[in-house]
RODO-148227 format. One record per atom (N, C-alpha, C): x, y, z. Coordinates in steps of 0.02 Angstrom, whole numbers, padded with zeros to 5 digits, always signed. Example, Ala and Ser with C-alpha at 12.3 -4.5 7.8 and 13.67 -1.06 7.14 Angstrom:
residues 2
+00660-00284+00390/+00615-00225+00390/+00660-00165+00390/+00642-00112+00354/+00684-00053+00357/+00645+00002+00394/
//
This chain:
residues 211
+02857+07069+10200/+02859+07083+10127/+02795+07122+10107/+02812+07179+10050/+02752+07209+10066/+02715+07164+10002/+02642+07191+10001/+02586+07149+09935/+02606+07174+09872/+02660+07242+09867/+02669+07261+09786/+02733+07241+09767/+02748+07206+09793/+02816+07147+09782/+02843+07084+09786/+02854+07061+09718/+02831+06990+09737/+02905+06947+09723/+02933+06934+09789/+03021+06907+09769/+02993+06835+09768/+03052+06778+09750/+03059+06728+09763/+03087+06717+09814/+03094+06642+09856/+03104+06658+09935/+03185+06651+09931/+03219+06632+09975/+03273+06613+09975/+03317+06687+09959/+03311+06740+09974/+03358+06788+09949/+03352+06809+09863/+03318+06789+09840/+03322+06777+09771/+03302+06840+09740/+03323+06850+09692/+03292+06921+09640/+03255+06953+09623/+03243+07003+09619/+03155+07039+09603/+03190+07076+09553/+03130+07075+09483/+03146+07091+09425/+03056+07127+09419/+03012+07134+09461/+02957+07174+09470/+02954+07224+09400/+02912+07247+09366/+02899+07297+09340/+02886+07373+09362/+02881+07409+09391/+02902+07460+09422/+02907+07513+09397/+02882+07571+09407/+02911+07639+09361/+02995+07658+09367/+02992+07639+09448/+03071+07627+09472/+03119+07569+09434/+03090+07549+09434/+03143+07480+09412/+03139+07427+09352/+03085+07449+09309/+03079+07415+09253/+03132+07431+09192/+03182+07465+09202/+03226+07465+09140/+03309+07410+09184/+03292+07374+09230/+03341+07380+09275/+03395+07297+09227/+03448+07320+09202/+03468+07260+09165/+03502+07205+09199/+03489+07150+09163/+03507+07081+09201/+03548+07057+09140/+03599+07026+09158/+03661+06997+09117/+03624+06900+09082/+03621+06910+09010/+03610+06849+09018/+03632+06812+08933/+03629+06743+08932/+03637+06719+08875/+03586+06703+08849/+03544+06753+08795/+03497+06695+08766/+03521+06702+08677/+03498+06648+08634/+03504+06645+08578/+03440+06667+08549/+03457+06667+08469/+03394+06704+08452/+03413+06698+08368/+03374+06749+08344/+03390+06752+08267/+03341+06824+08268/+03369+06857+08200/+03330+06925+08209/+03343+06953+08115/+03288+07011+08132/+03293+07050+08055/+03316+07111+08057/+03341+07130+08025/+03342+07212+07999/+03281+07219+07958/+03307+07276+07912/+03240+07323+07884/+03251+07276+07791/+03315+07241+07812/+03317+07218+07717/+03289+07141+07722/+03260+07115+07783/+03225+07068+07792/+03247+07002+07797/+03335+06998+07785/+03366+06947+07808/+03371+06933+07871/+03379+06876+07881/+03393+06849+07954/+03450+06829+07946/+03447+06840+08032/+03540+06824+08066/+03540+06778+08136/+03588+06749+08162/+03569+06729+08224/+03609+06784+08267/+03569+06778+08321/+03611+06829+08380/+03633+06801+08474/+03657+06837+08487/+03650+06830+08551/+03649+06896+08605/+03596+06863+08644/+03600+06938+08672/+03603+06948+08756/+03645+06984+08753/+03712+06978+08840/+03677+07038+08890/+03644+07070+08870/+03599+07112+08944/+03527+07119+08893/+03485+07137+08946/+03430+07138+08941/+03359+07164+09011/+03326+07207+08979/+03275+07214+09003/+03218+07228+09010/+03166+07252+09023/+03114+07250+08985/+03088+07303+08930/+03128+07333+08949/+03150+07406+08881/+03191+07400+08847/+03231+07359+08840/+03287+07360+08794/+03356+07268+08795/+03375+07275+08769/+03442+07241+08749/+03510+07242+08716/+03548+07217+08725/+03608+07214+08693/+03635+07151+08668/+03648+07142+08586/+03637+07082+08565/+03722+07103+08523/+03748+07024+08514/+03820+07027+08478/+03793+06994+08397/+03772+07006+08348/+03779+06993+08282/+03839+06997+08232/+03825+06956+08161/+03853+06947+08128/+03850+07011+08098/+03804+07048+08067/+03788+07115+08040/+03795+07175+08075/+03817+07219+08053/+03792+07298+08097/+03735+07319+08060/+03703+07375+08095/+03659+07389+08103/+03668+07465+08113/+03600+07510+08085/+03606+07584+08099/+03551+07609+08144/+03589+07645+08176/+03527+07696+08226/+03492+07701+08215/+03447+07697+08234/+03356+07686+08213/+03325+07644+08149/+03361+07607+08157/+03347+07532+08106/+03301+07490+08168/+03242+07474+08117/+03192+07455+08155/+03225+07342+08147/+03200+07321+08214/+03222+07256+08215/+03169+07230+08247/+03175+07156+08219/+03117+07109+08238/+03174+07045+08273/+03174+07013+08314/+03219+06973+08350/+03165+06910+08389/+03174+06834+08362/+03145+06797+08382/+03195+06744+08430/+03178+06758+08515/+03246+06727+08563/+03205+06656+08580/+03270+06614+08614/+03242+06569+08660/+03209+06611+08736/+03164+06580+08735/+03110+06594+08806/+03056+06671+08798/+03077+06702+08732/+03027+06736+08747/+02984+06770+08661/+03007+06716+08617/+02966+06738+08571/+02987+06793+08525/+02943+06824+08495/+02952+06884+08470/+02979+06944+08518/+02978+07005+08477/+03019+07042+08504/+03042+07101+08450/+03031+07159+08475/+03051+07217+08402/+03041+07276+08450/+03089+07329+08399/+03115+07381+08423/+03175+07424+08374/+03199+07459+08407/+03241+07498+08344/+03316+07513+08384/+03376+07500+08352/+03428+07514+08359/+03441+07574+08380/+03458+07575+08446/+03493+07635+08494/+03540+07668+08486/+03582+07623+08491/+03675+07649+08486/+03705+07551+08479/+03779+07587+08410/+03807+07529+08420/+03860+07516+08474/+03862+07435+08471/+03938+07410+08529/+03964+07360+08513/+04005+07355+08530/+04067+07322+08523/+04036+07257+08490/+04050+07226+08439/+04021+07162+08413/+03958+07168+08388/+03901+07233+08395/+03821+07209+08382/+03809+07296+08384/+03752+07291+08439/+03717+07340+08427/+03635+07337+08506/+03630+07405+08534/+03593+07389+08586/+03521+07405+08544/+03466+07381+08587/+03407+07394+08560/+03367+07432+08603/+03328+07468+08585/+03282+07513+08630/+03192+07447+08610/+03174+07441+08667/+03124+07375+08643/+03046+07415+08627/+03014+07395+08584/+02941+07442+08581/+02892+07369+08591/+02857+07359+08654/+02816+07302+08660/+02758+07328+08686/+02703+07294+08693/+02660+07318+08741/+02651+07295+08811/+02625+07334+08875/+02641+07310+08915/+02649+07224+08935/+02601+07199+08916/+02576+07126+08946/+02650+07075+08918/+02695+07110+08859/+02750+07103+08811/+02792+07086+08861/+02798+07182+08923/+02865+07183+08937/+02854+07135+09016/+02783+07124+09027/+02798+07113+09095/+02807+07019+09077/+02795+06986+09012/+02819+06939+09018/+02898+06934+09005/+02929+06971+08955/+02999+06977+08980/+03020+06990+09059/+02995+07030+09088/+03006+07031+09160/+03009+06974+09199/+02963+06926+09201/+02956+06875+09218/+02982+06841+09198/+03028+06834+09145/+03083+06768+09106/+03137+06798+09139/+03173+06871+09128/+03211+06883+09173/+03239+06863+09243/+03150+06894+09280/+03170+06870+09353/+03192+06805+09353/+03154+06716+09309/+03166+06661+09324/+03248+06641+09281/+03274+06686+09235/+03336+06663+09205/+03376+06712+09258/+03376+06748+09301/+03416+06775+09354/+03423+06749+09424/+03363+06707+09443/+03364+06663+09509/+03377+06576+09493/+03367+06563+09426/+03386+06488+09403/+03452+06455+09443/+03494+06511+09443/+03547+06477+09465/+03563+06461+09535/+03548+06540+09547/+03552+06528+09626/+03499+06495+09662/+03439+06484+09651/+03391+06431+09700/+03389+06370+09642/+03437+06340+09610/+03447+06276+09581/+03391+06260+09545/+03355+06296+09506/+03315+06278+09447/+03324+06237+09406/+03284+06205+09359/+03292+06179+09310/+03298+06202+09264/+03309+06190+09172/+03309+06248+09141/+03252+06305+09126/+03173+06242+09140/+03124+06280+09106/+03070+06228+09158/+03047+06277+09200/+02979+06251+09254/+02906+06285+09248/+02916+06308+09179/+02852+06348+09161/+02800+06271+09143/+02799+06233+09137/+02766+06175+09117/+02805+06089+09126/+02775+06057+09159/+02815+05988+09185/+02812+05967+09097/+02883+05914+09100/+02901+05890+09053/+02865+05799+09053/+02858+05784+08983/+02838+05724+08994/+02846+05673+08916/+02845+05618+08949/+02867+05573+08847/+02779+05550+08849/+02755+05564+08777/+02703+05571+08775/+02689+05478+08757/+02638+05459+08729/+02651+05361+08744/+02670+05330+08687/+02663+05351+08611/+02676+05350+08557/+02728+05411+08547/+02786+05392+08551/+02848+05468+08552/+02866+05467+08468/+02862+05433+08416/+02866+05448+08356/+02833+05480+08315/+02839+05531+08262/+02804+05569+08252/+02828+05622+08186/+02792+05643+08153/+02808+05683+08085/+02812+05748+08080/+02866+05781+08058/+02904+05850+08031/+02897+05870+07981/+02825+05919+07963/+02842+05941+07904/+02878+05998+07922/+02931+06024+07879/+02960+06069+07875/+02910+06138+07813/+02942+06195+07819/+02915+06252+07781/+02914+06237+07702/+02962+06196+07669/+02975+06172+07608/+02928+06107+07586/+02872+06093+07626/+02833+06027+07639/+02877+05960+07632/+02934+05958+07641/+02960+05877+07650/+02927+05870+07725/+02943+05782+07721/+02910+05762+07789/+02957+05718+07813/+02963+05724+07858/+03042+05660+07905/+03014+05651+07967/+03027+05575+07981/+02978+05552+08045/+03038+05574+08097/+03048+05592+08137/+03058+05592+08221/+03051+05557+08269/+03098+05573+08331/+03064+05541+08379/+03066+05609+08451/+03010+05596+08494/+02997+05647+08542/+03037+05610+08608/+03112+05675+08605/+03120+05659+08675/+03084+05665+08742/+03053+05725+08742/+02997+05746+08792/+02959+05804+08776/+02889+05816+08793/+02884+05858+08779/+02824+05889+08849/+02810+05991+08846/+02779+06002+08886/+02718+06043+08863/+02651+06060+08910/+02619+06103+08859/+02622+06160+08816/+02692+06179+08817/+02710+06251+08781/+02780+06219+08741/+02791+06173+08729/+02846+06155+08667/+02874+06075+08686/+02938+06046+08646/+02961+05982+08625/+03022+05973+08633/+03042+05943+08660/+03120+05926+08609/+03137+05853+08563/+03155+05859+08512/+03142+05795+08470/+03195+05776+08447/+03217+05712+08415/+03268+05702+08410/+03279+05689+08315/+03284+05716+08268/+03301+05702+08217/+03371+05727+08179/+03376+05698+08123/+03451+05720+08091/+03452+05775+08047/+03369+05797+08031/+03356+05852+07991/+03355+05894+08053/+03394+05962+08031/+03404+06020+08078/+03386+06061+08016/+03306+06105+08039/+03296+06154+08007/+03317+06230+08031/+03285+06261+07996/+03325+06347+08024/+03305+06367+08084/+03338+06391+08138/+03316+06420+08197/+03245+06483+08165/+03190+06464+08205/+03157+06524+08188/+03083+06485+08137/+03121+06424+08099/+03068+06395+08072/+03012+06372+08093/+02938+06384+08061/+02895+06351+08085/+02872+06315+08058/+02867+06238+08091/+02848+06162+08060/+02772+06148+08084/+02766+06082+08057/+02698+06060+08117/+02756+05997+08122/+02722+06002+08194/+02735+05919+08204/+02691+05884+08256/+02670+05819+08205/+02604+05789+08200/+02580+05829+08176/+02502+05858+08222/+02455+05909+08192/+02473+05953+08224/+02545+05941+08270/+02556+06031+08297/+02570+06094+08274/+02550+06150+08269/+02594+06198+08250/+02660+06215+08291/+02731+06238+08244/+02785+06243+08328/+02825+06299+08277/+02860+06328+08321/+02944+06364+08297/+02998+06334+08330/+03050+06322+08279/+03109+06311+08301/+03153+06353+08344/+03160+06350+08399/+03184+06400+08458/+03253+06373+08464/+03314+06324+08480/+03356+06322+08462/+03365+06250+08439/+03449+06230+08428/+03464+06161+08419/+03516+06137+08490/+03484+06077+08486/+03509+06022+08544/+03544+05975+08531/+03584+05930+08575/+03615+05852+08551/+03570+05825+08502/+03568+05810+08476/+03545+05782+08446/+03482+05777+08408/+03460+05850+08409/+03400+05871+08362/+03362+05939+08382/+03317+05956+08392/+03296+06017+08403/+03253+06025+08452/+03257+06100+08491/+03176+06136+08543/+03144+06160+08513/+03083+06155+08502/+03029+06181+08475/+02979+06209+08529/+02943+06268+08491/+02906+06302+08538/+02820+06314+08500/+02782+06263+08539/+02726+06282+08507/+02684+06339+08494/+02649+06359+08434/+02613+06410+08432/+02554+06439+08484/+02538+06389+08539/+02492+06395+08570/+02499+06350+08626/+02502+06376+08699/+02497+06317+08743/+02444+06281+08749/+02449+06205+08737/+02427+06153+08736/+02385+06129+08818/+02330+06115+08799/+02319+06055+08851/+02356+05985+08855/+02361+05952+08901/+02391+05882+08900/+02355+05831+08872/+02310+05837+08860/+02252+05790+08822/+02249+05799+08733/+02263+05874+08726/+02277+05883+08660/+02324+05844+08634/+02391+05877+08668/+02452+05839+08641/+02467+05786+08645/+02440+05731+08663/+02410+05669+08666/+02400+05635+08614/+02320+05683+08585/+02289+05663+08520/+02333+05687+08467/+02378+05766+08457/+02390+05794+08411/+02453+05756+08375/+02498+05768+08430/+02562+05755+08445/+02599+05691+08402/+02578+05641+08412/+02609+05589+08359/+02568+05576+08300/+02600+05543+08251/+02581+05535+08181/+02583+05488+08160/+02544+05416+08184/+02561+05367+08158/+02547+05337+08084/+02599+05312+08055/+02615+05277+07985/+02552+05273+07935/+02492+05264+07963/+02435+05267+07928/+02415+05329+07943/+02430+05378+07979/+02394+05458+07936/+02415+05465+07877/
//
């Protein structure tokens, strides 16, 4: 194998950045929510992708060179301007900066080999129930509703409450800052503003009755 290529073992995929091969598209499901230029949001989904571009199925159309802002599961922000439309949506031409596209690259390569070398969903950070798992939601509207933490890792949560806020929202919970990245059985993934040490989220993380 040479040193300017870096596969996973097992036969597995290379999604490399490359002058050759960085537009190279990979078929995938992620969810998301996104803007046009009139500043509403929509949810989307978007079925190829790569580090230059995408193709997403929305509720809205969209015009050629309509600039878009698109917030997915696994990779955050995201903006660029409408290419050409298709069938159901509309493709995107992506404007990021490099360090942008080569972390899309890298979500790619691991949502393209997940399946075939039996991944988990998300091995960017071990999962864990923190020791006090109850804990407080303010939402963007400042109400507050206690929770409980199914698990969580240093880069986000999953929690279990009956308040389901908007995909895309950003809460604290405890003293965390997070965005709502999608909804689950039974309550929501959240993605913190900042990866965490394990010692932080420790202290930050729950909210007990006397804060």
């Amino acid at each position: 194998m040479s040193a300017g290529l870096a596969t996973a073992q097992d036969g597995s995929k290379s999604l490399q950045v490359t002058d050759r091969r960085r537009h190279q598209r990979v078929q995938v499901n992620i969810l998301g929510r996104f803007m046009l230029e009139d500043r509403h949001e929509y949810p989307c989904q978007v079925i190829d992708m790569s580090p230059g571009g995408m193709a997403m199925i929305t509720p809205v159309p969209g015009r050629v060179g309509e600039r878009v802002i698109a917030y997915l599961d696994h990779l955050s922000r995201v903006e660029g301007k409408i290419a050409r439309l298709i069938d159901g949506g509309f493709a995107v031409e992506l404007n990021n900066t490099a360090r942008k596209r080569d972390k899309i690259a890298n979500v790619l390569t691991w949502l393209a080999n997940r399946d075939e070398l039996n991944l988990p969903e998300d091995r960017r950070h071990d999962r864990f129930v923190p020791k006090n798992p109850i804990t407080k939601m303010i939402l963007p509207d400042g109400s507050v509703h206690v929770c409980r933490i199914v698990d969580i890792s240093l880069s986000g949560a999953a929690i279990e409450t009956d308040v389901i806020p908007e995909m895309g929202d950003s809460i604290t919970l405890g003293k965390m800052q997070a965005r709502v990245i999608r909804q689950i059985e039974g309550g929501i993934a959240l993605e913190f503003a900042a990866v965490q040490s394990r010692e932080l989220l420790e202290k930050h993380i729950s909210a007990p009755d006397t804060d």
